[in-house]
C-alpha positions, 0 to 999 in steps of 0.5 A: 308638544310644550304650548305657549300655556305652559313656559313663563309669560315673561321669559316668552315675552322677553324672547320674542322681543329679542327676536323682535329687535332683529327685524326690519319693520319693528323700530321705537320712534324717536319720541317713544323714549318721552311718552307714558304708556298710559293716563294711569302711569306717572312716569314714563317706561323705565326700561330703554327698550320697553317698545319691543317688550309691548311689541311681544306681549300685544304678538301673544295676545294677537295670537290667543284673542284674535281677532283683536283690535286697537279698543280691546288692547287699550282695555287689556294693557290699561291699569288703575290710576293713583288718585291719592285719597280718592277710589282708583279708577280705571283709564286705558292704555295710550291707542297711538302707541298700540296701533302703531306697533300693530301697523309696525307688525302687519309690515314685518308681516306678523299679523293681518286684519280681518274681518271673522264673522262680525268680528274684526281686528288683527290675526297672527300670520303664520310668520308670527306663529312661527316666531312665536313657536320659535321662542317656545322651543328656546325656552323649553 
């Protein structure tokens, strides 16, 4: 049985994005093609459908950390901002964007919040598991 541990991040990612396009609830707003993703970032995304490529990896991560909320994905998609002559440092990733493609993923019905104990945040469904494990047997 091939697990997600063993294909290439990026060809999972960009399966499940394609698979992701064809849903109903997973849309890229009108504004997403303006905004950086980030305090670190320069510039905004260069692809044209980076929403579902984010929607992928923030899935896959749902589904190896979960439950995972909105602050550890800020954590997790961050990066190091240039600061020219000065030390980088480190600056989160933009919250609007991470927590409207989880509420768009709980309407499809790919992830769930709930609470595990003391902690609390997104699991995947298993809907989700299977889109996931879907891509998986196409990438083998």
């Amino acid at each position: 049985m091939v697990s997600m541990y063993d294909i290439d991040t990026n060809e999972l990612i960009k399966s499940v994005a394609d698979a992701l396009k064809k849903t109903e609830n997973v849309k890229m707003p009108d504004w997403a093609q303006f905004v950086k993703t980030g305090q670190a970032k320069d510039r905004t995304p260069v692809e044209t459908d980076w929403w579902f490529a984010r929607a992928a990896a923030i899935l896959r991560a749902v589904s190896i950390k979960g439950p995972i909320g909105v602050n550890k994905l800020r954590i997790k998609f961050g990066s190091k901002k240039d600061r020219g002559h000065k030390p980088e440092q480190f600056r989160l990733a933009s919250g609007k964007i991470l927590r409207l493609i989880l509420q768009q993923l709980d309407k499809e019905g790919l992830t769930k919040y709930e609470e595990k104990g003391v902690h609390k945040g997104r699991l995947i469904t298993p809907k989700g598991q299977s889109l996931l494990d879907k891509a998986i047997k196409l990438k083998k």
